[in-house]
N, C-alpha and C positions, 0 to 999 in steps of 0.2 A: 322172532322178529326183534330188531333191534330200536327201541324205542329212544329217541334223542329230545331233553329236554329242551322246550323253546325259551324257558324263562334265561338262558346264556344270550342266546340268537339276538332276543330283542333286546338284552345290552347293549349290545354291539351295535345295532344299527340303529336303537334309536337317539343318539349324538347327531349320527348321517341326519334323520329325520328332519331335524331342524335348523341344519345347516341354512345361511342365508347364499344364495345366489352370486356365482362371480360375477364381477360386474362386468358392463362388455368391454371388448376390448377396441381403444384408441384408435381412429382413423388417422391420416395422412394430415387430411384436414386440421382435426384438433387438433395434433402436435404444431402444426404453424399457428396456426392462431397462437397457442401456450408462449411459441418461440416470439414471434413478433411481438407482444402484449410485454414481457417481462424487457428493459434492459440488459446488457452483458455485464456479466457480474464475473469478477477477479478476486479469490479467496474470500465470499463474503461481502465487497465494497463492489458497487458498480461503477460502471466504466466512467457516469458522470463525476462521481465524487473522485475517480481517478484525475480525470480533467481536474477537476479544480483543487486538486491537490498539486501537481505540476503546475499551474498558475501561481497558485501560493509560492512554490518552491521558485518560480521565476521570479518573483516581489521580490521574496528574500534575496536571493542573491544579489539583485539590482541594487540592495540596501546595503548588503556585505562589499559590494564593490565600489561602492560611496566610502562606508566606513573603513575600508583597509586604504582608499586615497588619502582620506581625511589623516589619519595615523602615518603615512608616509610623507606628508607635510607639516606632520605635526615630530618625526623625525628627524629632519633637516633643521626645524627650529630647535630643537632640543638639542642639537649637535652646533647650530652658528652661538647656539646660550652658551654652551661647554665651553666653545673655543674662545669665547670673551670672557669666560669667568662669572658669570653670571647665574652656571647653573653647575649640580654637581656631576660627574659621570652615572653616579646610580640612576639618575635623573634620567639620563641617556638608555641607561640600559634599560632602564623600568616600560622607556615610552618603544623601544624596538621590541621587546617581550612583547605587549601590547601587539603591537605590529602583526607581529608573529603570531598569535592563538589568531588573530583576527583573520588572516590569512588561511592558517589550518580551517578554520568555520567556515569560508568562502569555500575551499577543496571541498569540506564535507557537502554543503549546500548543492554543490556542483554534484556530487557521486551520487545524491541523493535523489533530483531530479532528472539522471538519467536513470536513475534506476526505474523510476516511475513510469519516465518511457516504454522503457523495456515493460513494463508490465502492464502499460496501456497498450500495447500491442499484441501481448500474450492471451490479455482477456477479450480481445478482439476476433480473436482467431487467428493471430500471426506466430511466430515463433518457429521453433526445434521440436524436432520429435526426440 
């Protein structure tokens, strides 16, 4: 007769022995509850801090589109000083550069806040597959 040692066997199972219990599994229920409780969240940030980042980005712009007015009036005077001699050309050029990155900031400001759209509506559940 072929005699099998037990002292292997209960190796083996006693790990199993002590195992704790899966836990149960998730109804329909709980997962809405989970869904409705938590906000919608976009890599990380939720949808609210999305909002009020696109408000930000609207401030800004508002301010950028003040400030590139302001420097396109302050343009024209830099140019009627030039043409009476009162100011130099670099003067001229210095205050349209100005002009200019001011401008570029506004475009950024702008690409920026849609992009925010675009991904206040992604973490919405809208978007592309």
């Amino acid at each position: 007769m072929l005699r099998l040692s037990i002292l292997p066997l209960v190796l083996i199972l006693l790990p199993l022995a002590h195992c704790t219990p899966p836990p149960p599994a998730a109804t329909a229920n709980d997962l809405s509850a989970d869904f409705d409780a938590a906000p919608p969240v976009f890599y990380g940030m939720p949808a609210t801090a999305e909002i009020s980042h696109i408000d930000n980005l609207q401030n800004t712009y508002r301010l950028k589109e003040e400030q590139v007015a302001l420097l396109d009036e302050s343009i024209e005077i830099s140019n009627r000083l030039f043409q009476s001699t009162r100011a130099e050309y670099l003067e001229v050029l210095l205050t349209q550069r100005e002009a200019l990155e001011a401008r570029k900031e506004l475009i950024e400001t702008k690409q920026a806040q849609l992009s925010a759209t675009v991904n206040l509506y992604q973490a919405l559940g809208g978007g592309w597959k």
